[in-house]
C-alpha positions as CSV (number, residue, x, y, z in Angstrom):
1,X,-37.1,7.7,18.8
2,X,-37.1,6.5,22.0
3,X,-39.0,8.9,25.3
4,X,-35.6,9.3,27.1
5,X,-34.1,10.9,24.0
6,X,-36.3,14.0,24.1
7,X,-34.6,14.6,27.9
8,X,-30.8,16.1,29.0
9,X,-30.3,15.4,32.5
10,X,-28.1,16.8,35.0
11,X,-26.3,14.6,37.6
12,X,-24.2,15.5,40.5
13,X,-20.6,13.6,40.5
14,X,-17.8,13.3,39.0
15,X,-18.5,9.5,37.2
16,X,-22.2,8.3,35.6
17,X,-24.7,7.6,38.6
18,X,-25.9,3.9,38.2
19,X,-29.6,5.7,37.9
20,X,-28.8,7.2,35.0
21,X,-26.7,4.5,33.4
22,X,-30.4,2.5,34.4
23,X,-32.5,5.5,32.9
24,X,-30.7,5.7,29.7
25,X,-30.9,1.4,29.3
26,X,-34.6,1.9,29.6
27,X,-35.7,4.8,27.9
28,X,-32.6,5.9,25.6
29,X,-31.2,9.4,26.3
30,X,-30.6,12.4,24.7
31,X,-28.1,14.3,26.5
32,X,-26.4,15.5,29.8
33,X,-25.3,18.7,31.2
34,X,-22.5,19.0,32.7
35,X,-21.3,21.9,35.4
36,X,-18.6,23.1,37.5
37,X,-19.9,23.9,40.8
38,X,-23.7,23.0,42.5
39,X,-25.4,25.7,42.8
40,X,-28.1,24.2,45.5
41,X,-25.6,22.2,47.7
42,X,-22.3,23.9,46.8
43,X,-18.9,22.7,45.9
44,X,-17.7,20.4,42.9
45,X,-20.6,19.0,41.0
46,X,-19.6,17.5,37.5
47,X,-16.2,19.0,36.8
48,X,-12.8,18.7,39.0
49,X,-9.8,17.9,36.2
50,X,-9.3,17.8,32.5
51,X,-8.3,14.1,32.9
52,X,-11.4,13.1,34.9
53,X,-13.8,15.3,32.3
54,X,-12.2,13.6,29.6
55,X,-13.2,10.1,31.3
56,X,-16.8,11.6,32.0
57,X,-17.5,12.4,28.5
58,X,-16.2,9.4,27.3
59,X,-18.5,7.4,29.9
60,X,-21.2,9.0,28.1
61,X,-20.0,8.7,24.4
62,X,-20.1,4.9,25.5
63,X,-23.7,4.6,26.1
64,X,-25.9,2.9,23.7
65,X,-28.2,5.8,22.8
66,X,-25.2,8.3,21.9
67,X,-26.0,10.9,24.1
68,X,-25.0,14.6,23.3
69,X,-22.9,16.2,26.0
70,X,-23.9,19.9,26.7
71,X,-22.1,22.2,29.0
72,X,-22.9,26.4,29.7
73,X,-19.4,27.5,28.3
74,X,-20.4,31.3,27.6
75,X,-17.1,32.9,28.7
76,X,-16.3,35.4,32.2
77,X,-18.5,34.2,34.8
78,X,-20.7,31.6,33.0
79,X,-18.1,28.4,32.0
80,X,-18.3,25.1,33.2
81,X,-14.4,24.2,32.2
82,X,-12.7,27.3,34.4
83,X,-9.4,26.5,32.8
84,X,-11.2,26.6,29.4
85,X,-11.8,29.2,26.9
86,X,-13.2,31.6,26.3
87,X,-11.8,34.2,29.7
88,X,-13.8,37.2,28.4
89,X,-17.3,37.5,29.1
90,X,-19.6,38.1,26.0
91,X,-20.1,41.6,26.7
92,X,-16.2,42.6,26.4
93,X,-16.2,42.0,22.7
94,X,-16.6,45.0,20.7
95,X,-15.8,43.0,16.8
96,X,-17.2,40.9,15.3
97,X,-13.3,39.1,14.6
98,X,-13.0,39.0,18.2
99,X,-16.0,37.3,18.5
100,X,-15.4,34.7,15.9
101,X,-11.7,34.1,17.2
102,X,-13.2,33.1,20.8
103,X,-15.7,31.1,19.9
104,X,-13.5,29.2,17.2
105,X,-11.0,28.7,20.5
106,X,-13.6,27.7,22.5
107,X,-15.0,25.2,19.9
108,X,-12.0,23.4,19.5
109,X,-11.5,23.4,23.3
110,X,-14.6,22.0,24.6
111,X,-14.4,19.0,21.3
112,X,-11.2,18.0,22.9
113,X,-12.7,17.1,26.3
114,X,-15.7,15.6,24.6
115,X,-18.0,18.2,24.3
116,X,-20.7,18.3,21.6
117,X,-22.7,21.0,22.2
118,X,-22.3,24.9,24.0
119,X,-25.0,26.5,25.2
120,X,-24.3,29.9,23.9
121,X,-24.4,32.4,22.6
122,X,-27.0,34.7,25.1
123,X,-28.8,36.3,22.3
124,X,-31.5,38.7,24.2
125,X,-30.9,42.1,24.0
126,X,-28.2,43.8,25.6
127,X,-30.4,46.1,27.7
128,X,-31.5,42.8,29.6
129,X,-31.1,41.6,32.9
130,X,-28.3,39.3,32.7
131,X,-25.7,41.9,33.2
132,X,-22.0,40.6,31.0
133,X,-23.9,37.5,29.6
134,X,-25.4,40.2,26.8
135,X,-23.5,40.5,23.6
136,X,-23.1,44.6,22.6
137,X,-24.9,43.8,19.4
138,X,-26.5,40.6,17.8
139,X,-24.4,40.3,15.3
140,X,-21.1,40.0,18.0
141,X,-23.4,37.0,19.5
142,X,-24.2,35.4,15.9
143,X,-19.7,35.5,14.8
144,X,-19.3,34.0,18.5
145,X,-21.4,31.1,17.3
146,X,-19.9,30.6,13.7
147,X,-16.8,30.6,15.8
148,X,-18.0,27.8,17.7
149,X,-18.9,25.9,14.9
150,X,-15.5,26.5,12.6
151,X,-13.8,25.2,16.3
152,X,-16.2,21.7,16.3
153,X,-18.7,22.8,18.6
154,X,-22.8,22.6,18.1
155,X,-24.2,25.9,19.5
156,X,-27.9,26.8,21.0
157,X,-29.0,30.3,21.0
158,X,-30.7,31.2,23.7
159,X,-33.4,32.5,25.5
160,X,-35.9,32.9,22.6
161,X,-37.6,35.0,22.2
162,X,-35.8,37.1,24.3
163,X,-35.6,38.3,27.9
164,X,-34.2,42.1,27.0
165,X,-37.6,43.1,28.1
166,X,-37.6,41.4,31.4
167,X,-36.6,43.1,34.7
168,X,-34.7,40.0,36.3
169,X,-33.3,36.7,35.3
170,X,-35.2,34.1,35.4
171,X,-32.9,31.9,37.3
172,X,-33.5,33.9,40.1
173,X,-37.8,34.3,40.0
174,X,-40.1,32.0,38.9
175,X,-42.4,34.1,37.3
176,X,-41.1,36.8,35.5
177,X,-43.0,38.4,32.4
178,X,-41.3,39.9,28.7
179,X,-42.5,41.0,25.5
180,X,-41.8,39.9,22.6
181,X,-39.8,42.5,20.7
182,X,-39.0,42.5,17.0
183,X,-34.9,43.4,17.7
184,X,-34.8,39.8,19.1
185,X,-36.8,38.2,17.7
186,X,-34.5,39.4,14.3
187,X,-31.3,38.7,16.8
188,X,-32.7,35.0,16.2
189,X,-33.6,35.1,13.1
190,X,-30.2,36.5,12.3
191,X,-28.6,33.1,14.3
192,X,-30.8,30.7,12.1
193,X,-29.8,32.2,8.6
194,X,-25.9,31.7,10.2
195,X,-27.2,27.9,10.7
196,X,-27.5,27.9,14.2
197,X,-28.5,24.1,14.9
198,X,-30.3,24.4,18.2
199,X,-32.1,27.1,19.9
200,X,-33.0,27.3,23.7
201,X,-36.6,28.9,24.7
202,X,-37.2,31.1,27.8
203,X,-38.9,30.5,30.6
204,X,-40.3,34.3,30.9
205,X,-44.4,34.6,30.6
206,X,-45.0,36.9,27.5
207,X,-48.5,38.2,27.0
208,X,-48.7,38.5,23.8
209,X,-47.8,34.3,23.4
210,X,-50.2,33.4,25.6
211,X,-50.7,34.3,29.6
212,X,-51.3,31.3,31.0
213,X,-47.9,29.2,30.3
214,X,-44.4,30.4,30.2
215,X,-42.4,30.1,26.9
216,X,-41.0,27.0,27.3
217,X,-44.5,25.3,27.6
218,X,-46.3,27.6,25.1
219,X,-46.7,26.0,21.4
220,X,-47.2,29.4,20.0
221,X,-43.5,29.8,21.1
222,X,-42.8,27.1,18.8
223,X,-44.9,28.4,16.0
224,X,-42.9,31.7,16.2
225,X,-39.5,29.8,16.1
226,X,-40.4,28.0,13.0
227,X,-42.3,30.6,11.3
228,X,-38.3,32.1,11.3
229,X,-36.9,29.3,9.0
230,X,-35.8,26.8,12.0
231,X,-35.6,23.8,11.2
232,X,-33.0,22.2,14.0
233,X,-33.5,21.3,17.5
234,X,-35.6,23.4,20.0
235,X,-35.2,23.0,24.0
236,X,-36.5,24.9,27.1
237,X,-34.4,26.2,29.4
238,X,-33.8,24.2,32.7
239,X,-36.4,22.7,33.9
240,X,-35.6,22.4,37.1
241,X,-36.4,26.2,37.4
242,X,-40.0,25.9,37.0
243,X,-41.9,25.9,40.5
């Protein structure tokens, strides 16, 4: 395996930048991210029609390396594709039917415009700070992402091992400390035993993994993951958070 294929980059613009067409001849490449809106400039970033998406994506599916396409479709607020499923945010879903039906939409959805993989479901406890992101209950978070899956779509649970504990996002501090807390850690569990292939670690400080390095950076983070049966691909949250 090539180095580039251990990195998903973000770009802003509608079409490949010639740095990353560059980057990927060089070093291979495992994936991009796409989204809607640019968070640090404003306006369009990635995503402005279903037509121009679908050219995107297939821009990418063209590269040598087969880069994976990723994309934040978690439903309400948090969708890169606006005009895509799933409407509700995760917290409105109250079965576990529901739950499956959305993310069985949303699979088949994003696999139409060329998307591989969602990075959903949110699988930290609902009493955490990411307000409508939270599923009620694991288990609504685990049929969302056999949903997915039955639709086409990879899924990544996300933000082991959990940021229920923590008192804000960690999109919007850079240090923010958790604990780990059995319920999640189980939450996870739960999401590996429904064949979850990816899982996405948090950036959160937790004491009892080790003080000194966030999550993301911690091995025993990784140790915990796979001492749950995981087996698939494990990824850190972005990293262009860490300052």
């Amino acid at each position: 395996m090539r180095v580039g294929e251990h990195f998903m980059l973000g770009f802003r613009g509608l079409a490949l930048p010639s740095w990353l067409r560059a980057f990927e001849k060089e070093h291979g490449l495992g994936g991009v991210i796409l989204f809607d809106r640019d968070v640090q400039l404003g306006g369009v970033r990635n995503v402005e029609s279903p037509a121009q998406v679908s050219a995107l994506c297939a821009a990418v599916h063209s590269l040598p390396s087969r880069p994976l396409v990723f994309v934040d479709q978690e439903g309400g607020p948090v969708r890169a594709f606006r005009e895509l499923p799933p409407g509700r945010a995760p917290r409105a879903y109250t079965r576990a039917a529901e739950a499956l039906a959305a993310g069985r939409e949303t699979g088949r959805a994003l696999r139409r415009s060329g998307v591989h993989v969602d990075l959903a479901p949110v699988l930290d406890s609902a009493d955490g700070p990411l307000g409508s992101r939270h599923f009620r209950s694991p288990s609504l978070g685990v049929a969302f992402a056999r949903g997915l899956a039955a639709g086409g779509a990879a899924t990544c649970a996300k933000h082991f091992p959990g940021l229920g504990s923590a008192s804000i996002s960690t999109d919007l501090r850079p240090h923010v400390e958790a604990v780990v807390r059995d319920r999640e850690v189980a939450a996870f569990r739960s999401a590996v035993r429904a064949g979850v292939p990816c899982v996405m670690t948090s950036h959160a400080f937790y004491p009892s993994l080790g003080s000194r390095y966030r999550a993301s950076l911690q091995p025993s983070t990784y140790r915990l993951l796979r001492s749950l049966g995981f087996e698939g691909v494990a990824i850190t949250d972005s990293l262009s958070l860490v300052r």
